[in-house]
N, C-alpha and C positions, 0 to 999 in steps of 0.2 A: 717260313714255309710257303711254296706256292701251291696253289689251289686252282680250281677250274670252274668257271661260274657254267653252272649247267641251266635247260630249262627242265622246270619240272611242273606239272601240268600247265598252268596258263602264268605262272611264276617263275622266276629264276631263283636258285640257289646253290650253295657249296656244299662238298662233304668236309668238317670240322678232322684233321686227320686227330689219333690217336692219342700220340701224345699231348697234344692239346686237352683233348677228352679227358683225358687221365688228368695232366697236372691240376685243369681248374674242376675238376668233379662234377664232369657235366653227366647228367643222361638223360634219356628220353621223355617227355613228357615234362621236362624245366621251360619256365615261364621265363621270358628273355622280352627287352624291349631293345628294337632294334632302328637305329640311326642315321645320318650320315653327319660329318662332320668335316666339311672342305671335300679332300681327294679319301675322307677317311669311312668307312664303316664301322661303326660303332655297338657291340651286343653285350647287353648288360642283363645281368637275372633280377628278376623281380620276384617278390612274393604273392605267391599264388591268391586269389579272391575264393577261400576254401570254404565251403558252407557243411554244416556239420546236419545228420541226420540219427534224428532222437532213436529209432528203435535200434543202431547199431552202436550208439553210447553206453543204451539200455544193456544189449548184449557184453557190454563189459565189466559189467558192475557183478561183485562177487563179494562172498567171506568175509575175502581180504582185502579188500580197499572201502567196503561203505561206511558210510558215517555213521558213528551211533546218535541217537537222535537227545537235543541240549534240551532239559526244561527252562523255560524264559517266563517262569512264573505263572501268578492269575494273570487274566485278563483284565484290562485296565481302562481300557477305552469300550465303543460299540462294536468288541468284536464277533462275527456273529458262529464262530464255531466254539 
């Protein structure tokens, strides 16, 4: 499929047609490292650098998923709780 390299703000890029979109299950907001390789353009997905924030993990925890708590015996060493 041909394509049309456009400028977009101080950048050049394409729009990825449809079917493309669809068969490789791209959308918006996929982390991509992008190439060249001789005459070639190269875009590959990469996996996001996802940083995880406590109080909406907190918000998930329920009923039915928490752990119930193990006893691991006396204490054996200087521990201080």
């Amino acid at each position: 499929m041909e394509a049309v390299i456009q400028k977009i703000s101080s950048d050049l890029g394409i729009n990825i047609p449809k079917l493309i979109v669809k068969e490789l299950s791209l959308r918006e907001g996929l982390y991509v490292n992008v190439y060249g390789n001789g005459n070639r353009i190269i875009i590959d997905t990469v996996k996001p650098n996802v940083s995880f924030n406590l109080s909406d993990m907190m918000d998930q925890i329920s009923e039915n998923n928490i752990h119930r708590s193990i006893d691991t015996g006396a204490p054996t060493g200087n521990e201080i709780w």
